[in-house]
C-alpha positions in Angstrom: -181.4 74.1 74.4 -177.9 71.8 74.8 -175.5 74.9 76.0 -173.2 72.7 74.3 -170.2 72.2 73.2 -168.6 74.0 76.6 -165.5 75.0 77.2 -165.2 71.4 79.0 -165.9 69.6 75.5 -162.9 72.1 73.7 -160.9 70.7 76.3 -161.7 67.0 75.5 -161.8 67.4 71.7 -158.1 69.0 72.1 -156.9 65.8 74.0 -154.6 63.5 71.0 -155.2 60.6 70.7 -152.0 59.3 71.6 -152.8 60.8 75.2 -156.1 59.4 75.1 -154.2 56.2 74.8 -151.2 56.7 76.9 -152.8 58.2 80.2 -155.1 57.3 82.7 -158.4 58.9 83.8 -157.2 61.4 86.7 -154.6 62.4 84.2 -157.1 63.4 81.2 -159.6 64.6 83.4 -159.9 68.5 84.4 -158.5 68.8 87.6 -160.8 71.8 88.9 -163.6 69.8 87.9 -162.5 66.8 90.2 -161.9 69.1 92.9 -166.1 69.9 92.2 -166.8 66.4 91.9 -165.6 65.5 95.5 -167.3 68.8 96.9 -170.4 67.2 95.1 -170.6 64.5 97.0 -169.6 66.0 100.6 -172.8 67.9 99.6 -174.7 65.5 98.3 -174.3 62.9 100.3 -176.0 63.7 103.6 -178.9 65.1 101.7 -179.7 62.3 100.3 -179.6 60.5 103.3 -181.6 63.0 105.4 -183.7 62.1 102.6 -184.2 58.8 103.8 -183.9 58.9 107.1 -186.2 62.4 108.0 -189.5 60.2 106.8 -188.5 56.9 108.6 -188.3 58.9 112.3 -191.5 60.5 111.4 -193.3 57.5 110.1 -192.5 56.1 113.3 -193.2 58.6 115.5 -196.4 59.2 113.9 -197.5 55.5 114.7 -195.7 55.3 118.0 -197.6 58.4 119.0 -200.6 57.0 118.0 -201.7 59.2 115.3 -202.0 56.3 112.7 -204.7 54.8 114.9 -206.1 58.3 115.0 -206.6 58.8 111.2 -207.3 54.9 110.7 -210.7 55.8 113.4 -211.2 59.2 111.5 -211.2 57.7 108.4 -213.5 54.7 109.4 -216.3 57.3 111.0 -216.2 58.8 107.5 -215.8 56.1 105.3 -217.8 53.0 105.8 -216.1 50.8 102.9 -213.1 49.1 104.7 -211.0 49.0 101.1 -211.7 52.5 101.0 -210.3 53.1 104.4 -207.0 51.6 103.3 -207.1 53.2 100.0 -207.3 56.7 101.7 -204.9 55.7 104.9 -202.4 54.5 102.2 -202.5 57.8 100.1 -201.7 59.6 103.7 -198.9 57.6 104.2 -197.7 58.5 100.7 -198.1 62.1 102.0 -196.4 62.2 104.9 -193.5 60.8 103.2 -192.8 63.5 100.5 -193.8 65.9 103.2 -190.8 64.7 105.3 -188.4 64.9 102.5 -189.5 68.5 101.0 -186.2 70.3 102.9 -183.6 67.8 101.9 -185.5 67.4 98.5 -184.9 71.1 97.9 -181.6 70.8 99.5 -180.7 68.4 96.7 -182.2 70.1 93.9 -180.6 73.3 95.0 -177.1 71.4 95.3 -177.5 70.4 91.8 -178.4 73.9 90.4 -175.6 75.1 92.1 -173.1 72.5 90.5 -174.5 73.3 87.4 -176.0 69.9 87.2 -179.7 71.0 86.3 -181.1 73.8 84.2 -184.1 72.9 86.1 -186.5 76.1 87.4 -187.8 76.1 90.7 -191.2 76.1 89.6 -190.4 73.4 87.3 -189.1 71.6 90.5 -192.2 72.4 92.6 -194.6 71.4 89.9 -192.3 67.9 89.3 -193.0 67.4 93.6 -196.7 67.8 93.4 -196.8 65.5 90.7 -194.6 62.7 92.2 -196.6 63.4 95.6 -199.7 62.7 93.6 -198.4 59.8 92.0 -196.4 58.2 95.2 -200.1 58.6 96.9 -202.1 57.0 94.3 -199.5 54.1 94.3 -199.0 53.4 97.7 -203.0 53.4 98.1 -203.4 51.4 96.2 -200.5 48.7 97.7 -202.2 49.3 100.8 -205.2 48.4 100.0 -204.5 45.3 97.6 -202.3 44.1 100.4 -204.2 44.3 103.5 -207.3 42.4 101.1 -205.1 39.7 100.5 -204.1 39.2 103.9 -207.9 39.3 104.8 -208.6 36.5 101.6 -206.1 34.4 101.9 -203.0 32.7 103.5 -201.0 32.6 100.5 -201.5 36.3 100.0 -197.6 36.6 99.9 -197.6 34.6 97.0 -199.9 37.2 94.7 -197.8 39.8 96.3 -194.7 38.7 94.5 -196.5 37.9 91.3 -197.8 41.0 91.3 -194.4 43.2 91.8 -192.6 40.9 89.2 -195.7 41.6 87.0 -195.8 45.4 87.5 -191.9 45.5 87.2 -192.0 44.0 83.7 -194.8 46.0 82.7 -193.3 49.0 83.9 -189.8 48.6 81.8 -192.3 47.6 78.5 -193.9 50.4 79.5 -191.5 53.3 80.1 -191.0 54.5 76.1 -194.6 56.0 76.6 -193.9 56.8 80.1 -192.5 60.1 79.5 -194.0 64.4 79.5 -193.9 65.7 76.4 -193.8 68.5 77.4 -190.6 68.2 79.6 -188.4 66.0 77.0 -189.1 65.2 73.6 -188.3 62.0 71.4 -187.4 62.9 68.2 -185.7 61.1 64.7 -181.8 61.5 65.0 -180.3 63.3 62.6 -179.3 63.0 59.4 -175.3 63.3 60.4 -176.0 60.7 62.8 -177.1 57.9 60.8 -173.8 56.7 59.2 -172.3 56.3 62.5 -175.4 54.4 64.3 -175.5 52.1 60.6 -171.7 51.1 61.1 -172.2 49.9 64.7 -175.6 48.1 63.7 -173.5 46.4 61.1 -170.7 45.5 63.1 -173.1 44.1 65.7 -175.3 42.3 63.1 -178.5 43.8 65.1 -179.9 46.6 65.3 -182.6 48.9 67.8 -184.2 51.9 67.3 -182.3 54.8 68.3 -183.8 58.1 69.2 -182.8 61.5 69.6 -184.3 62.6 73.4 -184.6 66.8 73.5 -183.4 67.6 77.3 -184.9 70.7 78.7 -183.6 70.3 82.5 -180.5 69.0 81.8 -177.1 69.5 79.4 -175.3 66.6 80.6 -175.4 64.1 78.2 -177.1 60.9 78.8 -177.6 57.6 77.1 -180.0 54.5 78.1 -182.4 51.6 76.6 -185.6 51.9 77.6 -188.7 49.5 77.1 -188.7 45.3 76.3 -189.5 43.7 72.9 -191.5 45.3 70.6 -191.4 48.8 72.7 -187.3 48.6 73.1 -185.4 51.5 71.6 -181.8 53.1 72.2 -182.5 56.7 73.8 -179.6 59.4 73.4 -179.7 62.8 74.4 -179.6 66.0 72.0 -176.5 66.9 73.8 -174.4 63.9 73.0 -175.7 64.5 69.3 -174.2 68.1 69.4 -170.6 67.8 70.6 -169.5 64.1 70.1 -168.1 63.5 66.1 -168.5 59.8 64.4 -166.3 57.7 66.2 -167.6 59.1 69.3 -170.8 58.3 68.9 -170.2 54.8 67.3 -168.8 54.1 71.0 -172.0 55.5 72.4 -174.4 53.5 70.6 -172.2 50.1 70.7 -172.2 50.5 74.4 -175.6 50.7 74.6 -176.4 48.0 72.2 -174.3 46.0 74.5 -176.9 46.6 77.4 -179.3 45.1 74.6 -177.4 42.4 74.3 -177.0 41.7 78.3 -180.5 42.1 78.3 -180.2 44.5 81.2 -183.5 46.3 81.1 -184.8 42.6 82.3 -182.2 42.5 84.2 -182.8 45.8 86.0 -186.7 45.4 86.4 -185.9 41.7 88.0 -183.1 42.9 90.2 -185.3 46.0 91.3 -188.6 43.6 91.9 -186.3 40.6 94.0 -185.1 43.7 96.0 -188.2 45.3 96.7 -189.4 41.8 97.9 -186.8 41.0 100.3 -187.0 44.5 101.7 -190.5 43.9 102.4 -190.0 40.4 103.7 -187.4 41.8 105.8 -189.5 45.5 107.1 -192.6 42.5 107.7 -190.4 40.9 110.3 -189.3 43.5 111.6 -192.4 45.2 112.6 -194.2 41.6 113.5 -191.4 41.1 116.0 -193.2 44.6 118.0 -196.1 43.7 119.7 -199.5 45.0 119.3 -200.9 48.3 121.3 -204.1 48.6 122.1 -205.4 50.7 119.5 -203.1 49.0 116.8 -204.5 46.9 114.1 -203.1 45.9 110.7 -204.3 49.4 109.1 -202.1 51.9 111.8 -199.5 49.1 111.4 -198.6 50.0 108.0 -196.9 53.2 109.0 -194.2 51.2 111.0 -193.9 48.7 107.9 -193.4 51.5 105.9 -190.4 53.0 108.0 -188.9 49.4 108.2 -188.8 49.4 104.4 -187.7 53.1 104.9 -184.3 51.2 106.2 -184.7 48.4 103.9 -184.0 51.2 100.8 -180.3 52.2 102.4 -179.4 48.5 101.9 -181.1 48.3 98.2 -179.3 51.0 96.8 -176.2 49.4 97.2 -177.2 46.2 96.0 -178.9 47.8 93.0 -176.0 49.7 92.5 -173.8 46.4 92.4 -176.0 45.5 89.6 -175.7 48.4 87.6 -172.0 48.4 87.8 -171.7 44.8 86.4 -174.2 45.9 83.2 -171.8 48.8 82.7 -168.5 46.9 82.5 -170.7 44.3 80.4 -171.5 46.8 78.2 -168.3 48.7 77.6 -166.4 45.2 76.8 -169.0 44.8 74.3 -168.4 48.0 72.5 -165.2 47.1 72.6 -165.2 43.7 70.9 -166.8 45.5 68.1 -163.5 47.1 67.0 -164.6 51.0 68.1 -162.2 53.5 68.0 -160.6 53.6 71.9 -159.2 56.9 71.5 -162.6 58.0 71.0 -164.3 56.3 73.8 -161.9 57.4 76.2 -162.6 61.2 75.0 -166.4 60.2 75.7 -165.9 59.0 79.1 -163.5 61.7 79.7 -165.9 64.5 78.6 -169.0 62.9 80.4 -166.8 62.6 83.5 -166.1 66.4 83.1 -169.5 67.4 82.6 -170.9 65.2 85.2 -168.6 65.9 87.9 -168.3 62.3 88.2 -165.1 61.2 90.4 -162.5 59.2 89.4 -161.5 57.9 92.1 -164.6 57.6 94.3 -164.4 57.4 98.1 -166.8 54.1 99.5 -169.6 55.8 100.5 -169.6 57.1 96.8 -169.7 54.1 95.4 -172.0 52.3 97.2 -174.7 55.1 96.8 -173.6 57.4 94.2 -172.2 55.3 91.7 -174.3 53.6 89.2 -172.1 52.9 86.3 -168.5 52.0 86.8 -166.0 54.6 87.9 -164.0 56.4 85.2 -160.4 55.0 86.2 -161.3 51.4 85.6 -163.7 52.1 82.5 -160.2 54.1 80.8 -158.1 51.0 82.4 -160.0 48.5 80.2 -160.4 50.2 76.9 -156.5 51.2 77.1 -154.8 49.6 79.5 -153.0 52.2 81.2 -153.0 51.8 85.1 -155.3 53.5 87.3 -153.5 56.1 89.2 -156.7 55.9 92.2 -155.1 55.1 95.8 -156.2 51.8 96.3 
């Protein structure tokens, strides 16, 4: 179920093209809607860092208090298998995280709802947090584990480390077609109306990817991404986007994202993502090696603190990642637009998803360094029709 077209995509089909072309962002876009986008983020903003911040105090607190040595003891009185041990003290850790972050996690999602951002049900939420519990404890388990067995083997066990994240990186973007529920969002054919308009840009581009219809259940904001590497690479566009944008509209759509094909941003992404995750773990490492050693801390109890450093490390990932994404974007919208797409029509889309996603035109910093993935509205409308952006600089 889209809920679309909205009285929000009337309002952008009405827009003429010659205002399309003529005005800047903040003067197409709704001007309630703005005034929600900046309430957004005043409400968003320090959830998501209480997010962040909530598990690093209490990964900290519970090793300073000594209650990582505690459970590292209890474990090894009833397990007598070492990798086991870490396994299980790993899989805590993983816990005690999402544990942490429950009341700003449900502050989020309950922001969201309330902006009309999610269609999501609580008990769809809930059941989504168990199953990302399970998952972050399985995972970080597991990282425990093969870590601290390295470290035990060998001197060079940084060295697997990093071949191992760059390896599970690229297998995770080849894998991430099959990654998702079926019973949450389904990939489907596009439709018939559809394939005209995604032939044209294919032709103009002289390549062509898949391009799938995704069926949104949580969500009516349109979206639009590649997903997978090689063989498993495909163009995913959301039902929504299918139901209220015409021809032209969608030609922008798919020529934007076959210019992240071109960029070769999914590599991209999964190398930035891995480098990051690297240094931030290079970086929580000396950290925590730079605080001495109690006496009832070993490398096992240790890995609480580690995990609070890389905690920290996340704040300053995001906006590197964020950097990133930004770059791709802009990439990708000036390679749309050397294939010859109708501007007035991708300005209406960026209007109408700026509307729907109570995105802000003009972002504040903090915005933009942890809210704002793809470029900002203003300078996306700047460079397709060269109107000045109206944003105080």
């Amino acid at each position: 179920m889209t809920l679309r077209p909205n009285a929000l995509d009337l309002r952008a089909d009405a827009l003429s093209n010659h205002s399309l072309l003529t005005h800047s962002a903040a003067q197409l876009v709704d001007p309630d809607r703005q005034i929600a986008a900046v309430r957004l983020v005043h409400w968003y903003l320090p959830g998501w860092f209480l997010a962040v911040l909530i598990p690093v105090v209490v990964l900290i607190y519970f090793w300073q208090s000594g209650n990582a040595a505690s459970l590292r003891d209890a474990l090894r009185r009833r397990f007598h298998n070492e990798a086991v041990v870490r396994l299980v003290f790993g899989a805590w850790l993983g816990l005690i995280v999402r544990v942490a972050a429950l009341v700003p996690s449900f502050y989020l999602y309950r922001v969201e709802r309330a902006m009309d951002q999610s269609d999501q049900l609580l008990r769809g939420w809930a059941a989504d947090w168990v199953l990302v519990t399970l998952a972050w404890m399985i995972v970080i388990g597991i990282m425990t584990a093969t870590v601290l067995t390295l470290v035990d083997r060998t001197h060079q066990w940084y060295l697997y480390t990093i071949g191992g994240i760059l390896f599970v990186s690229a297998g995770v973007a080849y894998l991430l077609p099959f990654a998702g529920t079926p019973l949450v969002d389904r990939i489907v054919p596009i439709p018939a109306r559809a394939v005209a308009a995604v032939q044209a840009v294919e032709a103009a581009a002289r390549r062509s990817t898949p391009v799938v219809e995704q069926i949104r259940r949580r969500s009516h904001i349109g979206t639009a991404y590649v997903a997978g590497l090689g063989p498993t690479q495909r163009i995913v566009v959301g039902d929504t986007i299918f139901a209220v944008a015409g021809p032209k509209e969608l030609e922008y759509v798919v020529a934007r994202e076959l210019g992240y094909v071109s960029a070769g941003a999914v590599w991209k992404i999964a190398l930035t993502d891995a480098l990051l995750f690297i240094v931030g773990a290079t970086v929580a490492v000396g950290i925590a090696d730079r605080i001495g050693f109690r006496r009832d801390d070993d490398p096992v109890s240790r890995f609480a603190l580690l995990g609070a450093f890389f905690g920290l490390m996340y704040l300053v990932a995001v906006p590197a990642d964020n950097v990133v994404l930004r770059a791709l974007s802009r990439e990708a919208d000036r390679y749309a637009l050397s294939l010859h797409v109708d501007r007035a029509a991708a300005v209406r889309n960026i209007v109408r998803a700026t509307d729907q996603s109570l995105t802000e035109v003009c972002p504040d910093l903090l915005a933009r360094l942890f809210m704002q993935r793809v470029e900002d509205p203003s300078a996306r409308v700047h460079a397709i029709n060269g109107v000045p952006s109206t944003c105080p600089k």
